[in-house]
TIMITI-848288 format. One line per 8 residues: number of its first residue (from 1); their letters; for each residue z, y, x of C-alpha. Coordinates in nm, 4 decimals, padded with zeros to 6 digits. Last residue first. Layout:
BEGIN
NUM) a) Z:Y:X ~ ... .
! end
This chain:
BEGIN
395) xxxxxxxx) -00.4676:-02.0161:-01.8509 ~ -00.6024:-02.3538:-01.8805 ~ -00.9346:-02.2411:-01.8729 ~ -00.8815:-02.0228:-01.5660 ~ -00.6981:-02.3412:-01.3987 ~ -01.0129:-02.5009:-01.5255 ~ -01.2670:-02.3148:-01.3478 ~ -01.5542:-02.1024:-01.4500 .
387) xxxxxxxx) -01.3209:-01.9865:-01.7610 ~ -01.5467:-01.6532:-01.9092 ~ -01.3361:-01.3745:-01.8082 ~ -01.1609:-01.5276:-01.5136 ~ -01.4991:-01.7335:-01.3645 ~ -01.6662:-01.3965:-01.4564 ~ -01.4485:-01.2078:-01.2344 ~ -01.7167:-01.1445:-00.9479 .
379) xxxxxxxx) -01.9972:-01.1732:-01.0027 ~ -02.1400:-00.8884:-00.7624 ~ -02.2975:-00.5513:-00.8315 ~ -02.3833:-00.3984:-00.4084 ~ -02.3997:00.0130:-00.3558 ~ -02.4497:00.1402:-00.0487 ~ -02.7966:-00.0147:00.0575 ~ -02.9697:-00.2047:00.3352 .
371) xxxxxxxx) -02.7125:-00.2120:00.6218 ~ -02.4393:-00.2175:00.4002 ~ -02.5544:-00.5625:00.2924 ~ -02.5135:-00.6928:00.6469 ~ -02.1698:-00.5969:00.6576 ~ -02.0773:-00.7149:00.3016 ~ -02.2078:-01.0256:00.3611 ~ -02.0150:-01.0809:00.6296 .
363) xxxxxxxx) -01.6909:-00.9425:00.4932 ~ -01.7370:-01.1966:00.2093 ~ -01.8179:-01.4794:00.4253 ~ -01.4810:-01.4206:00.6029 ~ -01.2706:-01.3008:00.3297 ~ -01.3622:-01.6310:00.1286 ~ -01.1332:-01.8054:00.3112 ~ -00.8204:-01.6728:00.1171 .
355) xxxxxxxx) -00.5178:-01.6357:00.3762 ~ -00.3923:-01.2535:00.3447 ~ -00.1259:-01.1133:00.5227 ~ -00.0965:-00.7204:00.5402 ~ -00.3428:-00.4524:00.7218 ~ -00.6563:-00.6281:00.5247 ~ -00.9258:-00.5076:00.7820 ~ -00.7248:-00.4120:01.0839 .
347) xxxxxxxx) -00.5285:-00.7836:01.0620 ~ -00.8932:-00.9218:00.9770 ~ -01.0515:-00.8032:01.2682 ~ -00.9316:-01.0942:01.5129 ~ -01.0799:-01.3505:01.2607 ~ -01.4453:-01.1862:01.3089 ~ -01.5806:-01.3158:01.6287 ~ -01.4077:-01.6906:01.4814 .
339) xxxxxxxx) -01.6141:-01.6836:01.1778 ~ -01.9628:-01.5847:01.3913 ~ -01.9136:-01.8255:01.5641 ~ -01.8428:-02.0768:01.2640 ~ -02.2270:-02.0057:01.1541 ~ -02.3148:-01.7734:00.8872 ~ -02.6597:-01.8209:00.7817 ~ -02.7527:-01.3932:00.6200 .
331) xxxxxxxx) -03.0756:-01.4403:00.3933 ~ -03.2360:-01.1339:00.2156 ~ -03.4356:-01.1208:-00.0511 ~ -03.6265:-00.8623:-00.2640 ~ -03.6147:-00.9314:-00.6398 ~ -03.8857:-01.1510:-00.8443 ~ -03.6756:-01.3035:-01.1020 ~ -03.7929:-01.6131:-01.0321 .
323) xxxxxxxx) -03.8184:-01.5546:-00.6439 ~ -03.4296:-01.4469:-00.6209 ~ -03.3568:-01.7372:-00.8391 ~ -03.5108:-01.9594:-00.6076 ~ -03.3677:-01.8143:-00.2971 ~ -03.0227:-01.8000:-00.4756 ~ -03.0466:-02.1938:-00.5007 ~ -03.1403:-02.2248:-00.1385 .
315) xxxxxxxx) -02.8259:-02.0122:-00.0024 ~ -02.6296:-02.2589:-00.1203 ~ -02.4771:-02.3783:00.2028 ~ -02.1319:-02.5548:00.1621 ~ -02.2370:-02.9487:00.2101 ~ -02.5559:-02.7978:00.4302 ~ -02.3053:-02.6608:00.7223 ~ -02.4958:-02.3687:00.8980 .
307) xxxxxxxx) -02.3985:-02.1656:00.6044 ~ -02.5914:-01.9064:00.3803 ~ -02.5238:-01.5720:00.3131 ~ -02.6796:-01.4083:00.0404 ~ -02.7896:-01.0294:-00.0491 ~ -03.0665:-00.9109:-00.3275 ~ -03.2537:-00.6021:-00.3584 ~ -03.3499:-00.5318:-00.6808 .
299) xxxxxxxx) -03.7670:-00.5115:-00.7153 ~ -03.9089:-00.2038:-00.8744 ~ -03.8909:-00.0475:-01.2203 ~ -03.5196:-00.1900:-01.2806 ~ -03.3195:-00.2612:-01.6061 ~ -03.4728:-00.6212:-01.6412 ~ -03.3854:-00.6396:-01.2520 ~ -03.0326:-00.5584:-01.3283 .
291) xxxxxxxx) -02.9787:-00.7845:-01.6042 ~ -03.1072:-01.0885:-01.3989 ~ -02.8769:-00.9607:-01.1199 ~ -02.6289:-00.9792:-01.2977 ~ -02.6888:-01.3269:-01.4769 ~ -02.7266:-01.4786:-01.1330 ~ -02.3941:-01.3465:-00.9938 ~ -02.2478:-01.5276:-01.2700 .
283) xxxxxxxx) -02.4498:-01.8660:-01.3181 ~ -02.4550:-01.9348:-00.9249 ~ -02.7522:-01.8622:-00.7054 ~ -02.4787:-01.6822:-00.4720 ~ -02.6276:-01.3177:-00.5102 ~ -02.4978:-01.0306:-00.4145 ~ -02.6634:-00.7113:-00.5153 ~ -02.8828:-00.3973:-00.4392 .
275) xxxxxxxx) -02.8633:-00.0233:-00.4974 ~ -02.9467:00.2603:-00.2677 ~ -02.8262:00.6173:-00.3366 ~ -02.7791:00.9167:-00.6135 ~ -02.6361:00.5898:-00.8590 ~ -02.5963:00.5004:-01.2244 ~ -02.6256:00.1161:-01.2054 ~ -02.3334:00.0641:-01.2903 .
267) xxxxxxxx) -02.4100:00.1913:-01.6372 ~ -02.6898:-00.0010:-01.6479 ~ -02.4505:-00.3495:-01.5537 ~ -02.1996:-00.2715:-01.8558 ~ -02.4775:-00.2262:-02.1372 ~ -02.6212:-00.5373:-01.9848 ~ -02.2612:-00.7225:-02.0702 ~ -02.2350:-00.5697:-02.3942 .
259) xxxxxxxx) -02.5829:-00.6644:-02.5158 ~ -02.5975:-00.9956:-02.3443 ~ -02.2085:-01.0524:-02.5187 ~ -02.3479:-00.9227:-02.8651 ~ -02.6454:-01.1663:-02.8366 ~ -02.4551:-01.5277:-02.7733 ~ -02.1778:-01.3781:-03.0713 ~ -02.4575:-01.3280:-03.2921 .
251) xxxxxxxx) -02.5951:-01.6626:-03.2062 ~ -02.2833:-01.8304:-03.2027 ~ -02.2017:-01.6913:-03.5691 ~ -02.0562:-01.3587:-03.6678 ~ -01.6598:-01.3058:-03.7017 ~ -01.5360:-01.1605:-03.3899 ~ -01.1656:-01.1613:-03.4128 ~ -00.9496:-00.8092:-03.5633 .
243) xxxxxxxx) -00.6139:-00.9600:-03.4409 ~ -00.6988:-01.1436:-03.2180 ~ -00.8903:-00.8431:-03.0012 ~ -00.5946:-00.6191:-03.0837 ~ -00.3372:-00.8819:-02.9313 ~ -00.5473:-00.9046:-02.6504 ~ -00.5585:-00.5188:-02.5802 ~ -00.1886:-00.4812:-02.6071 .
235) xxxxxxxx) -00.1591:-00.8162:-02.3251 ~ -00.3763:-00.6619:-02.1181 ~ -00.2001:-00.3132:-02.1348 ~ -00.2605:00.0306:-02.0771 ~ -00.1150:00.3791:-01.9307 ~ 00.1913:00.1272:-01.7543 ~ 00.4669:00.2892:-01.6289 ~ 00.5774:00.3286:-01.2426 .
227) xxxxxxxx) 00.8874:00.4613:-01.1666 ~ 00.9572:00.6290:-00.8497 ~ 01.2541:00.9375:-00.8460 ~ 01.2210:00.9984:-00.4224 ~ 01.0081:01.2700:-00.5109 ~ 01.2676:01.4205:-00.7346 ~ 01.2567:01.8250:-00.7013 ~ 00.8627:01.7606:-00.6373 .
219) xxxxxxxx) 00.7945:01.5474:-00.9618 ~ 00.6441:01.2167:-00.9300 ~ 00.4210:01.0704:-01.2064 ~ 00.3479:00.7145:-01.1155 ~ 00.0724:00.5324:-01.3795 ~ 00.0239:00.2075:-01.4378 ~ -00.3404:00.0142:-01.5134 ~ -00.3061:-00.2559:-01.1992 .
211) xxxxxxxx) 00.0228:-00.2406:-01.0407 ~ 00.0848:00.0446:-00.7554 ~ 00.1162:-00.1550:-00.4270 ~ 00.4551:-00.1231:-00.2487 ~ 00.6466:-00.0306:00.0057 ~ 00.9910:00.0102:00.0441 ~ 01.0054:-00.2858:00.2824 ~ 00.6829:-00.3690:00.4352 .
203) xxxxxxxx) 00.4434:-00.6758:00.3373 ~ 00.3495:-00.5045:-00.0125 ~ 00.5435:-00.5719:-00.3132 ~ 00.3849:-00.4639:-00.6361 ~ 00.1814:-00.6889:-00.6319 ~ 00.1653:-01.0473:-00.4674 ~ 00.1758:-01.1040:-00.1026 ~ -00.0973:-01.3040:-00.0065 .
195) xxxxxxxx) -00.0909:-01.7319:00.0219 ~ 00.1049:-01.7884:-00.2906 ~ 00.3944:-01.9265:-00.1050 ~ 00.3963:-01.8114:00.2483 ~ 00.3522:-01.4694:00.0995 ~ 00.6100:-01.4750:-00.1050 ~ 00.8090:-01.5642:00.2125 ~ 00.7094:-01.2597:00.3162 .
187) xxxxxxxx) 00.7464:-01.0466:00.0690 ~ 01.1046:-01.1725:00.0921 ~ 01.1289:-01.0865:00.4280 ~ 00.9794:-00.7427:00.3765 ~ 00.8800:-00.6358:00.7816 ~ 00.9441:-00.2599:00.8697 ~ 00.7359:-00.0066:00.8852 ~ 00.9129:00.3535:00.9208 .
179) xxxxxxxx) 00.6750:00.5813:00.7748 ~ 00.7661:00.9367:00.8478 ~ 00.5104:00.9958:01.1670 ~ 00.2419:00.9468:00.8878 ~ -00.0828:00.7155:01.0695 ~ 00.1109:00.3936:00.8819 ~ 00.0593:00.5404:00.5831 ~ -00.3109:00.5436:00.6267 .
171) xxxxxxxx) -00.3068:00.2149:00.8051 ~ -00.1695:00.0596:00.4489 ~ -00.4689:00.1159:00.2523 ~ -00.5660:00.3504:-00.0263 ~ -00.3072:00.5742:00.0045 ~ 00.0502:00.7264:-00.0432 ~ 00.3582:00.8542:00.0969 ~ 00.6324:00.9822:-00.1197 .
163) xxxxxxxx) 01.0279:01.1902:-00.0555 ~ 01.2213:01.2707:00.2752 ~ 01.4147:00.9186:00.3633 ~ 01.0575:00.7462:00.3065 ~ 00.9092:00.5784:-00.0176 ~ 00.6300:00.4301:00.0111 ~ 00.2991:00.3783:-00.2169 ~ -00.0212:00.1779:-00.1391 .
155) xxxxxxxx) -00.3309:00.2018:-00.3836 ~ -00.6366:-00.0189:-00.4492 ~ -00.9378:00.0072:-00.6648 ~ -01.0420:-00.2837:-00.8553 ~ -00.6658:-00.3014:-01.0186 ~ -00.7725:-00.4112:-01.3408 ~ -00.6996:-00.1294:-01.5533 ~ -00.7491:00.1177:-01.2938 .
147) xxxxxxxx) -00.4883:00.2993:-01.0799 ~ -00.2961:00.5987:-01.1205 ~ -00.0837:00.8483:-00.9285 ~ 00.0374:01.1273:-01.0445 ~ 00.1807:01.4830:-00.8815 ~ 00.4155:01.7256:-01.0189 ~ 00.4499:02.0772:-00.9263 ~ 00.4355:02.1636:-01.2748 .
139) xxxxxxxx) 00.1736:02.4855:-01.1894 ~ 00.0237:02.3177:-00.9143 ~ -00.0553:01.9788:-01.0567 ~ -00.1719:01.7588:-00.8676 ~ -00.4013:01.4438:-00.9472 ~ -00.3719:01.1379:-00.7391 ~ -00.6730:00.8592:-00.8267 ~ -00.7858:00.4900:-00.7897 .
131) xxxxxxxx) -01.0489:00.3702:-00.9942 ~ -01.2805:00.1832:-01.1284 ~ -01.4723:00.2649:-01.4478 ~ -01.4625:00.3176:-01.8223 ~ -01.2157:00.6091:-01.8523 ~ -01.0896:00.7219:-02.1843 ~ -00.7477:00.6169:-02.1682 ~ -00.6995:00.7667:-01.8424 .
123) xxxxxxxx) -00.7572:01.0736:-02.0158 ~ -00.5261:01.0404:-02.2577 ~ -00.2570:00.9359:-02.0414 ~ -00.2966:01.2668:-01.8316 ~ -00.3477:01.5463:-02.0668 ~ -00.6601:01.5945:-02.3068 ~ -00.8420:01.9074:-02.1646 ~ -00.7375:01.8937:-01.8601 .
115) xxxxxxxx) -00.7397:01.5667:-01.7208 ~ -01.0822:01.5386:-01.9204 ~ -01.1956:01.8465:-01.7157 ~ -01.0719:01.6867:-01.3489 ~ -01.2356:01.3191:-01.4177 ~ -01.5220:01.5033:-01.5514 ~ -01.5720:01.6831:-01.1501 ~ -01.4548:01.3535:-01.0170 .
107) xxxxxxxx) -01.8246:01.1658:-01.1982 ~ -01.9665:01.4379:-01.0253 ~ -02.3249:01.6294:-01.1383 ~ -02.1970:01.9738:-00.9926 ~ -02.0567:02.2672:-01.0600 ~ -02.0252:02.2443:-01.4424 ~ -01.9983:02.5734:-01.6393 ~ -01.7970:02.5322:-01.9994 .
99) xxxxxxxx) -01.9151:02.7623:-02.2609 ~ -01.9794:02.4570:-02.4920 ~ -01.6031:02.3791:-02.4723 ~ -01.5187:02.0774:-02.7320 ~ -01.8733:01.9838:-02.7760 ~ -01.9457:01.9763:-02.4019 ~ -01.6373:01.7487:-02.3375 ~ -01.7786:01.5048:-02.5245 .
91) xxxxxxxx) -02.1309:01.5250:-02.3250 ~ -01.8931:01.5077:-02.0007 ~ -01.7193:01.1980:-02.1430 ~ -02.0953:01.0204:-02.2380 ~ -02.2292:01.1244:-01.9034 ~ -01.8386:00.9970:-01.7122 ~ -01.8718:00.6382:-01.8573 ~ -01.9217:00.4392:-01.5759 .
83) xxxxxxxx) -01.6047:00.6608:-01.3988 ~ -01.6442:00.5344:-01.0031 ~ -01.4166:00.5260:-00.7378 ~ -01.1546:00.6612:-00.5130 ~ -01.0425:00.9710:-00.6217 ~ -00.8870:01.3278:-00.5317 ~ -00.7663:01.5604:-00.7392 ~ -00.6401:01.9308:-00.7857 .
75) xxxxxxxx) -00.4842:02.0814:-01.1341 ~ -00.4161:02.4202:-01.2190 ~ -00.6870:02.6326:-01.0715 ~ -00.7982:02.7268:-01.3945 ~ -01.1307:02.5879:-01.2270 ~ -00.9950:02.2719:-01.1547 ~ -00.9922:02.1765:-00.8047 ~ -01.1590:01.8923:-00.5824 .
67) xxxxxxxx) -01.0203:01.7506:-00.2911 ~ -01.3093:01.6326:-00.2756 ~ -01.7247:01.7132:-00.2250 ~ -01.9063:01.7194:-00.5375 ~ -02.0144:02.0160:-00.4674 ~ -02.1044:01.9564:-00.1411 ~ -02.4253:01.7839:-00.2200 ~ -02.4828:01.3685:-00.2543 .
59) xxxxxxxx) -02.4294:01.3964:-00.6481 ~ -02.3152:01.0788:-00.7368 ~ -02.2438:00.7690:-00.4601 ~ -02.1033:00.9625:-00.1447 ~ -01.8537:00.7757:00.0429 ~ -01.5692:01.0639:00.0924 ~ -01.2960:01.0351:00.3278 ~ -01.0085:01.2140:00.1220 .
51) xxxxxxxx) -00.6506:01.4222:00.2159 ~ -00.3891:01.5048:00.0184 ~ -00.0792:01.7406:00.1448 ~ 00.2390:01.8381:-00.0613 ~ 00.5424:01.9877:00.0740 ~ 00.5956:02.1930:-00.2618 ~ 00.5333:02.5471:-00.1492 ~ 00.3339:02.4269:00.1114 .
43) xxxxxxxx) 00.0799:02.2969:-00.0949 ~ -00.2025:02.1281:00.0844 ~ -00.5633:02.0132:00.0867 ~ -00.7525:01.7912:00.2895 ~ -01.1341:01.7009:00.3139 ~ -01.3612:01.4300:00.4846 ~ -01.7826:01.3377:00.4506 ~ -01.9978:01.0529:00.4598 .
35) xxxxxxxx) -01.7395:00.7935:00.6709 ~ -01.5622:00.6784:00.3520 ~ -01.3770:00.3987:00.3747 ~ -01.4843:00.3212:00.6961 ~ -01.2656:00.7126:00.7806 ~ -00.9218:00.5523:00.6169 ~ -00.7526:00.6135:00.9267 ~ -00.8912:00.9556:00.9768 .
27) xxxxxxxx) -00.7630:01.0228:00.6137 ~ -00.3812:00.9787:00.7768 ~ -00.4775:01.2248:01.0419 ~ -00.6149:01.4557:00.8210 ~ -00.3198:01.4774:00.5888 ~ -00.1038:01.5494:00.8744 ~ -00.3391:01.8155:00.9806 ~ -00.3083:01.9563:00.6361 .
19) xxxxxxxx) 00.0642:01.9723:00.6448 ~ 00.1724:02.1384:01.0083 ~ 00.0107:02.4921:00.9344 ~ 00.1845:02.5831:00.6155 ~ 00.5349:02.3866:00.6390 ~ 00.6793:02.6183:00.4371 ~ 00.8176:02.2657:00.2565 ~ 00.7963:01.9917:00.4571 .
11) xxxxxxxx) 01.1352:01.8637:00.3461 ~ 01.0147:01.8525:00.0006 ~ 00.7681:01.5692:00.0955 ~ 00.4889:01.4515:-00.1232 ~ 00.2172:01.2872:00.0353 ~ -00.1402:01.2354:00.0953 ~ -00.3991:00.9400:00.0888 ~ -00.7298:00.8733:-00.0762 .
3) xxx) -01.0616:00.6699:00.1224 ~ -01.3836:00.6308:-00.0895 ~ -01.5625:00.3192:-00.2003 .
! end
């Protein structure tokens, strides 16, 4: 994961030495985000500053370092993320400009092109990936902000007496002398409800989370004008699905979900750094890594954590999948000390409300994962795509 933040304020305008280092600071708070590398850029024409903490997955070298610009010089962007599909995009690309020069090997370097070659929606609409972008353009003066289909990557937005903050977390805001926090009481109460506060409200007043798949186009002379609008649609992309329905047997239908689903894991598999994955023993996070070590010339590395308490501890049933499929294991017991050493983090972890249980073991496993590699696949959603649990099924 990377860091993003910035902001759009007209007041600031002419502002030329007091933006960046605004940006900065607000980056600085996002530094575990990313802590390989940092940038900023600013417009001081317009008020506008972003700022990124890099975590470098593809291409390791400067060049595919961010902010990034185009090389028209018309667009700048900064992302949080990864496009799967960015090869097969750059490849298209190719055909349409064969003169074109590529800088580096950057998944945000094809992120920029496509932006400019097809326009905004249309290159969203290509992307197969996670994500969480701004993109700026210098000529409009307009910037846009736009998350992924699912919401994998996150993204804060507030509006402030002066015009837009933004980033990936809350602290970064919250590091921007013009955000004002002040408790949502109906967020809230939400919370006390559903047990985290649901998008697009966020735990602060005029604050919120951009919904999954939208898209916030801001313009400079309106930055206080903030309407989200979805680029895609879950319910659009069901009603296709029914209405041209898979028509081959069980078999077929068996094979054409291994073949999508492995097609899916190799392309996130694409790295310039250390791979591994989490692995409960369960059917989801087993079938990953199966496909992953069927796609691998050497032993995945594989991550569990195990509890002290044998009526929740099934850390022995991803120990003998791990040796079945031959991957390199490594057992993490949690035990309730070291719950309670990590339950005063979680307000500077999650920065609003959030009660699920699973944080704890999660955050553990993902701090003794990071010590081994940078990149972890996981299971995650397959009891919502595939109904692991009835309230799925019933839904």
């Amino acid at each position: 994961m990377c860091g993003i933040c910035g902001f759009l304020l007209p007041g600031s305008r002419g502002d030329t030495d007091g933006l960046a280092p605004l940006a900065r600071r607000m980056a600085d708070a996002l530094a575990h985000r990313g802590p390989d590398d940092h940038g900023v850029y600013a417009d001081p024409d317009a008020g506008l500053a972003l700022g990124h903490r890099r975590l470098a997955i593809l291409d390791l070298s400067p060049a595919g370092a961010q902010p990034m610009r185009s090389p028209s010089g018309r667009f700048v962007l900064i992302h949080n993320g990864e496009i799967y599909n960015f090869s097969e995009l750059r490849r298209e690309l190719d055909q349409q400009a064969p003169s074109r020069a590529w800088r580096s090997d950057s998944d945000t370097e094809v992120m920029l092109a496509a932006f400019e070659t097809w326009g905004v929606e249309p290159a969203l609409a290509r992307f197969t990936g996670m994500f969480a972008c701004a993109l700026w353009d210098t000529r409009e003066h307009v910037l846009h902000l736009a998350r992924d289909r699912m919401g994998e990557k996150p993204l804060y937005y507030a509006r402030t007496g002066q015009g837009l903050l933004f980033g990936s977390e809350l602290k970064a805001l919250r590091a921007h002398p013009a955000f004002a926090p002040e408790l949502d009481r109906e967020s809230l109460a939400l919370y006390l409800r559903y047990q985290y506060v649901p998008e697009p409200r966020s735990i602060y007043r005029d604050t919120f989370k951009l919904a999954p798949g939208h898209l916030l186009t801001v313009r400079a002379d309106a930055p206080r004008d903030l309407r989200p609008r979805p680029w895609w649609s879950l319910r659009d992309a069901v009603a296709k699905a029914q209405a041209n329905p898979f028509t081959g047997s069980a078999t077929e239908a068996a094979d054409q979900l291994e073949t999508l689903l492995g097609d899916a894991v190799a392309r996130q598999m694409v790295a310039d750094v250390p791979l591994g994955s989490l692995l409960s023993g369960g059917v989801d996070s087993s079938l990953i890594t199966a496909l992953m070590q069927a796609r691998s010339t050497r032993p995945v590395r594989t991550f569990t954590i195990g509890f002290s308490n044998a009526d929740y501890d099934e850390s022995t049933h991803a120990a003998r999948v791990a040796e079945h499929l031959g991957t390199e294991h490594t057992t993490l017991v949690a035990t309730p000390a070291h719950a309670l050493d990590l339950v005063r983090q979680l307000p500077d972890i999650y920065d609003e409300p959030f009660s699920d249980a699973s944080q704890l073991p999660t955050h553990l496993v993902a701090a003794l994962t990071r010590q081994h590699v940078t990149v972890c696949l996981t299971g995650d959603g397959g009891d919502e795509s595939f109904g692991g649990y009835n309230r799925h099924f019933w839904a």
